[in-house]
KEMISE-772746 format. One record per residue (C-alpha): x, y, z. Coordinates in steps of 0.2 Angstrom, whole numbers. Last residue first. Example, Ala and Ser with C-alpha at 12.3 -4.5 7.8 and 13.67 -1.06 7.14 Angstrom:
KEMISE-772746
{gulum {68, -5, 36}} {gulum {62, -22, 39}} 
***
This chain:
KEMISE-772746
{gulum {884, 826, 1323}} {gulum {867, 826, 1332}} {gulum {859, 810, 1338}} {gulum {845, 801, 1330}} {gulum {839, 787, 1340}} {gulum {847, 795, 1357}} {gulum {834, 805, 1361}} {gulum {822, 790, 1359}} {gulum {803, 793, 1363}} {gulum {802, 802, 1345}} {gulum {812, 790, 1334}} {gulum {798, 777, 1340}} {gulum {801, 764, 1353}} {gulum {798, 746, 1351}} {gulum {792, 738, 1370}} {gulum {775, 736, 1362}} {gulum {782, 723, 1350}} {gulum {793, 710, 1359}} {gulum {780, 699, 1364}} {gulum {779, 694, 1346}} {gulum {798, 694, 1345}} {gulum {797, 676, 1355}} {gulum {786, 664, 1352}} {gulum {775, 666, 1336}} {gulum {787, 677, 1325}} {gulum {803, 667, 1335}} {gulum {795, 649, 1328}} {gulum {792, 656, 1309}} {gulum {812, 664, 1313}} {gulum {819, 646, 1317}} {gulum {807, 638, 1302}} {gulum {816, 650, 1289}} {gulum {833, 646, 1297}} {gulum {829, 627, 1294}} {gulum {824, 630, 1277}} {gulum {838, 641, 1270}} {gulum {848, 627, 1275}} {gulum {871, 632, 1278}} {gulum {871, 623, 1292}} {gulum {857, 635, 1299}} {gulum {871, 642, 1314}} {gulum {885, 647, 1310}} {gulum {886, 648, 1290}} {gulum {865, 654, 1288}} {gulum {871, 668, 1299}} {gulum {886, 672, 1291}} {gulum {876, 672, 1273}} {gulum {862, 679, 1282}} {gulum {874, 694, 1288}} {gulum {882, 697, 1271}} {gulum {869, 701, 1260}} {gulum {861, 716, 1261}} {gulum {867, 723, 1277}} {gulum {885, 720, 1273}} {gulum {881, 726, 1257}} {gulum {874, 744, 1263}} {gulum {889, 744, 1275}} {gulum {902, 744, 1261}} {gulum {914, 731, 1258}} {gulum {932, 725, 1265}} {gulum {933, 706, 1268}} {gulum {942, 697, 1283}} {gulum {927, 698, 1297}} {gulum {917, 712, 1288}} {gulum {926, 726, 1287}} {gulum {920, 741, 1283}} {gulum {917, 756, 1269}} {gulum {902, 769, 1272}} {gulum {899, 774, 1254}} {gulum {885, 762, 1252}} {gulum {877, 765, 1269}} {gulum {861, 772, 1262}} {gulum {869, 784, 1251}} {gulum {880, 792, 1265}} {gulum {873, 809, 1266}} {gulum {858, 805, 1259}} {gulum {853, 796, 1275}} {gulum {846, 780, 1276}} {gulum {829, 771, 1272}} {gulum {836, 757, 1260}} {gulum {849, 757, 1274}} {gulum {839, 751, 1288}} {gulum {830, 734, 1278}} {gulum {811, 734, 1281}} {gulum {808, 748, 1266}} {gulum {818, 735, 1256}} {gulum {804, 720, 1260}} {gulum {788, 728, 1256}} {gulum {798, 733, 1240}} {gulum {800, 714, 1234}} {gulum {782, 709, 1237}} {gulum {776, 725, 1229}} {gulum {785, 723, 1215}} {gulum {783, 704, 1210}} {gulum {764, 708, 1214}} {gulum {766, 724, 1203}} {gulum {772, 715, 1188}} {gulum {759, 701, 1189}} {gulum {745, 714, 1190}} {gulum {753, 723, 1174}} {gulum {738, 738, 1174}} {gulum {728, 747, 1161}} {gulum {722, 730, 1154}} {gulum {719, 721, 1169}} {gulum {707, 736, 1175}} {gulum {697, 731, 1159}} {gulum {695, 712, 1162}} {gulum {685, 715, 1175}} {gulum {685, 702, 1190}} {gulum {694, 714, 1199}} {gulum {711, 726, 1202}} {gulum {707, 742, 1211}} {gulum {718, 736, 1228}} {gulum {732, 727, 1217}} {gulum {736, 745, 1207}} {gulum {734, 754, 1223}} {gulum {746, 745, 1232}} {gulum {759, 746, 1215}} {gulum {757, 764, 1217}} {gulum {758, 767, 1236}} {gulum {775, 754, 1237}} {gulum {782, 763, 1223}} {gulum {781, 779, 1231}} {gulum {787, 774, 1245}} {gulum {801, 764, 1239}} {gulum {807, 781, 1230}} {gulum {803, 790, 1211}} {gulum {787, 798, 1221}} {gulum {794, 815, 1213}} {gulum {806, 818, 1201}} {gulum {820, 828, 1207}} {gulum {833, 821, 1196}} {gulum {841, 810, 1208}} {gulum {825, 801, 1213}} {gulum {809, 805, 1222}} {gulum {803, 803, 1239}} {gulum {811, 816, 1251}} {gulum {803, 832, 1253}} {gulum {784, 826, 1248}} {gulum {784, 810, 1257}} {gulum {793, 818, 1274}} {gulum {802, 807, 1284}} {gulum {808, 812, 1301}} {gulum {826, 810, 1313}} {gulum {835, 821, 1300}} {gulum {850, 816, 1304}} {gulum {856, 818, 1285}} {gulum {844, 825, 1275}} {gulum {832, 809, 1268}} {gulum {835, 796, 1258}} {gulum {822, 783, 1249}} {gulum {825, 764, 1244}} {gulum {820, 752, 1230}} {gulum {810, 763, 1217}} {gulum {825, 773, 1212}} {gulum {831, 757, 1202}} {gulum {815, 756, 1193}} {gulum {819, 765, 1176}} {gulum {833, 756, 1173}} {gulum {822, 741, 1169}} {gulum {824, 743, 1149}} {gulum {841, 745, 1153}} {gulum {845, 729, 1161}} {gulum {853, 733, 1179}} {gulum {835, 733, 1188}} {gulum {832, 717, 1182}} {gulum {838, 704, 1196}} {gulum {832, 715, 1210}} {gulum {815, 717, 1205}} {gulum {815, 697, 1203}} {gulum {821, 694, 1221}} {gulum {800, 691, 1226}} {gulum {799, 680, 1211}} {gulum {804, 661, 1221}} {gulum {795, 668, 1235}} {gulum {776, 669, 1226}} {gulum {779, 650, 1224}} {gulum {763, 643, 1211}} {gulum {776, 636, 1200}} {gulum {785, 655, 1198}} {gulum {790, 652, 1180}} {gulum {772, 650, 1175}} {gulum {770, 670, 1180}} {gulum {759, 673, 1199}} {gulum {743, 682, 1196}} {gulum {732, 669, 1199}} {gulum {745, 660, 1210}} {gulum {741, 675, 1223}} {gulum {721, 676, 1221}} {gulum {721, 656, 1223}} {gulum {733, 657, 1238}} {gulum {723, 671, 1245}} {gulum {707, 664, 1246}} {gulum {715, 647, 1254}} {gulum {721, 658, 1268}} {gulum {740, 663, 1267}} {gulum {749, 664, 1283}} {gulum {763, 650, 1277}} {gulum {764, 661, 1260}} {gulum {770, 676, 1271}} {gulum {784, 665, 1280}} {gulum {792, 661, 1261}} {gulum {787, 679, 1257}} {gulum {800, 685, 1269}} {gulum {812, 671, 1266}} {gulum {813, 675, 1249}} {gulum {817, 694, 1250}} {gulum {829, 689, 1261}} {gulum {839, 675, 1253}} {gulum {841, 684, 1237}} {gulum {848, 700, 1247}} {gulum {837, 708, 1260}} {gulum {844, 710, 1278}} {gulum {838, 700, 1293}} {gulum {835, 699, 1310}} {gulum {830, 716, 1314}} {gulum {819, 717, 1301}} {gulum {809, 702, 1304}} {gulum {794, 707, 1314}} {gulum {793, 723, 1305}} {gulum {795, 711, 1289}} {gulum {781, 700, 1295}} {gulum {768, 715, 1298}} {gulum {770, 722, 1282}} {gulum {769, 704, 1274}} {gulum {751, 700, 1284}} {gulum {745, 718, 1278}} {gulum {748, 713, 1260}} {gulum {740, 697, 1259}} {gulum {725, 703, 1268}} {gulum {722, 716, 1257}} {gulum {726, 704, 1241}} {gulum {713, 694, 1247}} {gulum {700, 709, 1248}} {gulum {705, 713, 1231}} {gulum {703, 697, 1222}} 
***
């Protein structure tokens, strides 16, 4: 189980680096991510996944990879809002796990980071042994995992403190006001899905599968990092 999970991990990371910059994560997001994951799953992997998947899911790890999102606001699951972002000093062009992941009250590895560490590790040690799945909610933390891996991929869950990821930043997005961390969220796959996907979730998820193999692929080594772009982080 642990070697599948491996490689179902490390094919959702590199997915949503090749994704990021055409989508943001609301509902639609996190599903499309683990919509394109589950078409690079070997048989090993689908059996490891559905294992852990609850009945509600049918076998569909992307129809629970929102689930985080839609019980953060219950109070039993306050606990993991932190877990969905991290901030660091404004223009700061670094991140620092011990400076910046924790939540408002100081508590550290309370951030995406953290979270994606812990529910990594939790996946990794699971086995055949009964014991390790009774220390450990393995269907919890694939739900997690495959939500966070998608959040630290979205721009303003990695933002400055400053500005709270974008969420104090008002604009206008065409005729409605809102904040920029929703405009990111939601709102450009809703215009996106609009113009050009006649509104089916399904044809944009097969554009992007062809783009991943096609196009964005070739893309990659011409990425620059914070450090070889002066103008990535400028001063105020």
């Amino acid at each position: 189980m642990s070697s599948s999970l491996r490689q179902w991990f490390a094919r959702v990371l590199v997915l949503t680096q090749l994704i990021n910059g055409a989508l943001c994560w609301g509902k639609e997001g996190h599903y499309t991510v683990c919509k394109i994951a589950e078409s690079y799953f070997e048989e090993e992997t689908v059996a490891a996944v559905k294992k852990l998947l609850p009945k509600s899911a049918d076998g569909d790890l992307a129809s629970v990879c929102s689930w985080p999102d839609e019980i953060k606001h219950h109070w039993q699951w306050r606990w993991t809002s932190p877990l969905h972002y991290v901030d660091t000093p404004d223009y700061r062009c670094n991140y620092e796990y011990c400076r910046d992941c924790h939540d408002t009250h100081k508590n550290q590895d309370r951030c995406v980071t953290g979270a994606i560490f812990n529910y990594t590790m939790q996946l990794m040690s699971a086995s055949e042994n009964s014991d390790t799945i009774v220390h450990y909610n393995l269907t919890e933390a694939l739900m997690f995992l495959s939500h966070f891996i998608g959040d630290i991929h979205q721009p303003l869950h990695v933002g400055f403190l400053g500005d709270e990821g974008g969420n104090t930043i008002t604009v206008r997005w065409y005729r409605r006001k809102t904040n920029l961390h929703h405009v990111w969220d939601n709102m450009i796959i809703e215009s996106a899905l609009k113009t050009y996907y006649n509104k089916s979730l399904p044809l944009m998820i097969e554009a992007l599968q062809a783009n991943l193999t096609n196009d964005w692929s070739n893309d990659v080594p011409l990425w620059e990092s914070c450090q070889l772009n002066q103008t990535a982080c400028p001063n105020p």
